[in-house]
C-alpha positions as CSV (number, residue, x, y, z in Angstrom):
1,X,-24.8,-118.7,82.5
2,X,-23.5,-119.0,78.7
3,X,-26.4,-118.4,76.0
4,X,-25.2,-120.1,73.0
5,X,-25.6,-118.6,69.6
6,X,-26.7,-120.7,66.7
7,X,-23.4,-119.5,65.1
8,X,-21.4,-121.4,67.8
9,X,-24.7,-124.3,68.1
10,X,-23.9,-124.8,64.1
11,X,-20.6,-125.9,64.7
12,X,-21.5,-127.9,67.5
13,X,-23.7,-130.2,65.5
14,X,-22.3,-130.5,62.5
15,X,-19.8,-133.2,62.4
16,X,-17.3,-131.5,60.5
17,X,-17.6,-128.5,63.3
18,X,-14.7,-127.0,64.6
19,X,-13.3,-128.9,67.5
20,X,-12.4,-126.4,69.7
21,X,-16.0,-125.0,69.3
22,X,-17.6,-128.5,69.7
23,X,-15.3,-128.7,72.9
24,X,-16.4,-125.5,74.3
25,X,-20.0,-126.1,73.9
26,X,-19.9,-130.1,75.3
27,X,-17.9,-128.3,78.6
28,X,-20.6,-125.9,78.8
29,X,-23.2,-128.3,78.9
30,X,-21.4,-130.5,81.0
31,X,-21.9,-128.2,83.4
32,X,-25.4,-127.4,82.8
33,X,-24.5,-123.5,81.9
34,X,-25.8,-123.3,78.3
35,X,-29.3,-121.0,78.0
36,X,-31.1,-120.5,74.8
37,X,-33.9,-118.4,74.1
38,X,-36.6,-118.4,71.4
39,X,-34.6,-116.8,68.9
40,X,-31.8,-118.8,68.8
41,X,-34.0,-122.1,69.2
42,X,-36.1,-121.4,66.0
43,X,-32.4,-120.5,64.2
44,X,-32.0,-123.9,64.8
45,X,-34.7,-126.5,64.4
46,X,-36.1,-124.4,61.4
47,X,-32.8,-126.2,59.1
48,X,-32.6,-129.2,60.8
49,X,-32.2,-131.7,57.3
50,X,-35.0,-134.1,58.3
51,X,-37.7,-135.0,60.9
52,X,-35.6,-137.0,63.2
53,X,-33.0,-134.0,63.3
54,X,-35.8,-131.9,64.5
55,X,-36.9,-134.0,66.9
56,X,-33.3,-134.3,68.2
57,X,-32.7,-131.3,68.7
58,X,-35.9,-130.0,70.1
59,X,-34.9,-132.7,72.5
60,X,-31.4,-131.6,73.2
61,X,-33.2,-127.8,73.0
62,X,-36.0,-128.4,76.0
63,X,-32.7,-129.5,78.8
64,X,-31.2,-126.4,78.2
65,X,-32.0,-123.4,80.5
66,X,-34.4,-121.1,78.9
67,X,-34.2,-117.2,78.6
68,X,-38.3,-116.1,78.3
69,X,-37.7,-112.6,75.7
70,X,-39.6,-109.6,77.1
71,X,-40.8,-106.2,75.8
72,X,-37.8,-105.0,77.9
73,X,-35.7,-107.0,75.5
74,X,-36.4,-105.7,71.9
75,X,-36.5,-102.1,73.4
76,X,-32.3,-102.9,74.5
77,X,-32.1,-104.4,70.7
78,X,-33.5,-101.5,69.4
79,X,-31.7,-99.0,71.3
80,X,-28.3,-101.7,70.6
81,X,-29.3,-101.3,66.7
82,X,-29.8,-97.8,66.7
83,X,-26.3,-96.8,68.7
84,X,-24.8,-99.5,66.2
85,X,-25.6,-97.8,63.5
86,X,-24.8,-94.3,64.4
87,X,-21.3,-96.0,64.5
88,X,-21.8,-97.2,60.6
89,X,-22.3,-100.9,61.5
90,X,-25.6,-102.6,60.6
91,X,-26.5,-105.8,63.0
92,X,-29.3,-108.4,62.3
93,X,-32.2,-107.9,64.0
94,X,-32.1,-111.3,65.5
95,X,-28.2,-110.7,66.9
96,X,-29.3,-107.4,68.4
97,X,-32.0,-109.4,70.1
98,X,-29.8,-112.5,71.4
99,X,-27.1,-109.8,72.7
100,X,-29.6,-108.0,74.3
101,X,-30.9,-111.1,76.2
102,X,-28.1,-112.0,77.4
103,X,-27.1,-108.8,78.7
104,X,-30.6,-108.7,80.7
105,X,-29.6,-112.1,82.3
106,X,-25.7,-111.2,82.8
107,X,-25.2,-114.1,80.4
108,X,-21.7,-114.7,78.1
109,X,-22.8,-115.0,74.7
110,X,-20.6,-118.5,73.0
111,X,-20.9,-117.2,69.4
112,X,-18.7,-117.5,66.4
113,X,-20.0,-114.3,64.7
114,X,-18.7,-111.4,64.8
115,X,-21.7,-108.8,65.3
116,X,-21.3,-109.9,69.1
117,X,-17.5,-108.9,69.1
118,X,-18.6,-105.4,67.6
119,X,-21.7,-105.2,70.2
120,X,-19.8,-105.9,73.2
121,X,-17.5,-102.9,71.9
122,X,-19.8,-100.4,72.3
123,X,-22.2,-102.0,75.0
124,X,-22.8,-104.3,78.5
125,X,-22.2,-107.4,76.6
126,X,-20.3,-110.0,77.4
127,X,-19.1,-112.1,74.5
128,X,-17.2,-115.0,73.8
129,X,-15.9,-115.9,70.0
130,X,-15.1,-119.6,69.9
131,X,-13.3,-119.2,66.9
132,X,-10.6,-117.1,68.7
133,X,-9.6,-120.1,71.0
């Protein structure tokens, strides 16, 4: 399973998007592998530029494979923030969340941000940077 970030979802829909990105993601879904979760869904459709955007992409967003978060989860983001930061390198909240997701479902975060690169240093993650295609 691949839970895309909105990092890598950005490029994705924007029309000027990175084509090896956009390429990535439309192979993932091809294959009915991309996963979202709360998180990354309200990252989303909270800047969509207009109603019809939103409902678009709540659309898109509901034949996606869903990751439910659990208490389980933001304990792993908090102990994935804390070890982070003994290491001198401060992570969003909401990146320390999505990593720690996918690591509970054995997912490959898609993601052109580089927190996930550091996280998957120092941790179970597995993470894929588009960018570096």
């Amino acid at each position: 399973m691949i839970l895309v970030d909105s990092s890598a979802f950005v490029e994705y829909y924007r029309p000027t998007g990175s084509s090896v990105v956009r390429a990535a993601i439309a192979e993932a879904i091809e294959a009915d592998l991309v996963a979202v979760n709360g998180v990354i869904q309200v990252e989303i459709l909270a800047f969509a530029p207009a109603q019809t955007s939103f409902r678009k992409l709540l659309s898109d967003f509901k034949v996606f494979h869903w990751f439910d978060l659990e208490e389980a989860d933001f304990d792993l983001a908090a102990e994935l923030g804390f070890s982070m930061r003994r290491r001198a390198i401060t992570v969003p909240p909401n990146d320390l969340i999505i990593a720690a997701s996918a690591i509970r479902f054995d997912a490959v975060v898609y993601h052109v941000d580089s927190h996930y690169d550091m996280i998957s240093r120092y941790s179970d993650l597995k993470a894929k940077n588009l960018e570096s295609l």
